[in-house]
MIFI-5693 format. One record per residue (C-alpha): x, y, z. Coordinates in pm, whole numbers, padded with zeros to 5 digits, always signed. Layout:
<atoms>
XYZ/...
</atoms>
This chain:
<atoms>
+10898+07919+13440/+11011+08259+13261/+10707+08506+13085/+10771+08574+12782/+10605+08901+12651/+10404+08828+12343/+10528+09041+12052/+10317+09036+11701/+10462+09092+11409/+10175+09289+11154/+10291+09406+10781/+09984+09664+10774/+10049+09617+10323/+09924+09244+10375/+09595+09375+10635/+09245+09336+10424/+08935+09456+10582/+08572+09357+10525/+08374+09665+10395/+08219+09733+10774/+08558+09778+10911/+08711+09956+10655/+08409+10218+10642/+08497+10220+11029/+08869+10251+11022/+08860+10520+10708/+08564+10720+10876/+08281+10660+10598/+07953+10506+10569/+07973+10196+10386/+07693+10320+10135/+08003+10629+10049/+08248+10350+10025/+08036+10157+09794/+07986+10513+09590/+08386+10506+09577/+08389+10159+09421/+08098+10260+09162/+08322+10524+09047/+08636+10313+09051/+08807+10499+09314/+08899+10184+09476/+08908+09792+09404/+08755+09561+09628/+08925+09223+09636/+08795+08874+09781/+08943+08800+10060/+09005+08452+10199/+08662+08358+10353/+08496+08489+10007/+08390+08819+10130/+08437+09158+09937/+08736+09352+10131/+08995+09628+10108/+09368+09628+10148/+09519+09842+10395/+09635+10106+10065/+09268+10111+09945/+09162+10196+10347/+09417+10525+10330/+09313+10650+09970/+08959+10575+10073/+09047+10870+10359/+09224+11068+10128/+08901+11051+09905/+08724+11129+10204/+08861+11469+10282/+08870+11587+09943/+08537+11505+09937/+08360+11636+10254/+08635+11846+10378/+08738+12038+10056/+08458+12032+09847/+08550+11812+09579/+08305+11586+09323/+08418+11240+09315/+08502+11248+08946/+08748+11534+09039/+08891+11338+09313/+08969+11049+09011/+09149+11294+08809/+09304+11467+09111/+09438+11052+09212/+09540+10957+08894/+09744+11304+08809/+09882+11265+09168/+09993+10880+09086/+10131+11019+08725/+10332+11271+08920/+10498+11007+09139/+10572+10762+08852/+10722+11092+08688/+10938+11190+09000/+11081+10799+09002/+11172+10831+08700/+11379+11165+08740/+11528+10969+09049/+11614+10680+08865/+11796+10879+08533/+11972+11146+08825/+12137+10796+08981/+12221+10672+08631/+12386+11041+08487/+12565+11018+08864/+12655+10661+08790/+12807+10750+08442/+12971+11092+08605/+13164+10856+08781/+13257+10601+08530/+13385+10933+08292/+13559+11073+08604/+13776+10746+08655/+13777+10671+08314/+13955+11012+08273/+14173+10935+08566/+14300+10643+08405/+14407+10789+08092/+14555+11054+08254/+14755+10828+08421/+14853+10669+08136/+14954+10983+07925/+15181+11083+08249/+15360+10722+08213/+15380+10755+07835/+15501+11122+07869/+15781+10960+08142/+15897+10690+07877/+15923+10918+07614/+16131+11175+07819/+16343+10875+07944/+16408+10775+07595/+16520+11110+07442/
</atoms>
C-alpha cells in the first residue's frame, strides 16, 4: 500500500479563536483584550460550541492595536480614530480604483467609438469622390 502525505487545506478568514488563544496568538493578556472589546476595538462573536471568540481579522487588528498601544504610545481611544480613519482611507482608495477602471473603460469605448466613425467618414468621403 502507497503513503499518501496528508495535506490540510486552512482558509485562515474562516479560523475563530477562543479569547485564551487569541490573547496568545496576538501577544496580549486577555484582561487587554477584554479592554479592546470595552472600547469596541473589536467584536467578539459566538462561536460554534457557544463560547465568546475572535476571527482570524479581529486576532491581526488586535496586534495592530497592540503596538500602537505599548509600542508607540498611543491611548486606546486614539487607536479607534487612528482604525476607523485608516478603514475610511481604504474605502476611499477603492473607490478611486474603481472610477480610474471605469474613465479607462469609457477611454476605450470613445477611442473605438471614434475609430468607427472615422471609418465611416473615409467610406463616405470614397463614395462621394466615386460619384463626382
Amino acid at each position: 500500500m502507497k503513503k499518501y502525505q496528508i495535506v490540510t487545506y486552512s482558509n485562515p478568514q474562516d479560523m475563530h479563536f477562543v479569547y485564551k488563544t487569541a490573547a496568545f496568538l496576538a501577544s496580549v493578556s486577555t484582561q487587554f483584550l477584554h479592554q479592546c472589546e470595552d472600547e469596541d476595538l473589536i467584536t467578539c462573536r459566538i462561536m460554534v460550541h457557544g463560547q465568546k471568540g475572535l476571527c482570524f481579522a479581529d486576532v491581526q487588528k488586535l496586534k495592530l492595536i497592540r503596538h500602537l498601544h505599548e509600542d508607540m504610545g498611543m491611548a486606546l481611544d486614539e487607536i479607534d480614530f487612528l482604525i476607523r480613519y485608516r478603514c475610511r482611507i481604504k474605502a476611499m482608495q477603492h473607490q478611486l480604483e474603481k472610477m480610474k477602471q471605469q474613465i479607462y473603460d469609457q477611454k476605450s469605448t470613445y477611442e473605438a467609438e471614434i475609430q468607427s466613425l472615422r471609418l465611416r467618414l473615409a467610406q463616405l468621403d470614397d463614395n462621394s469622390q466615386r460619384q463626382d
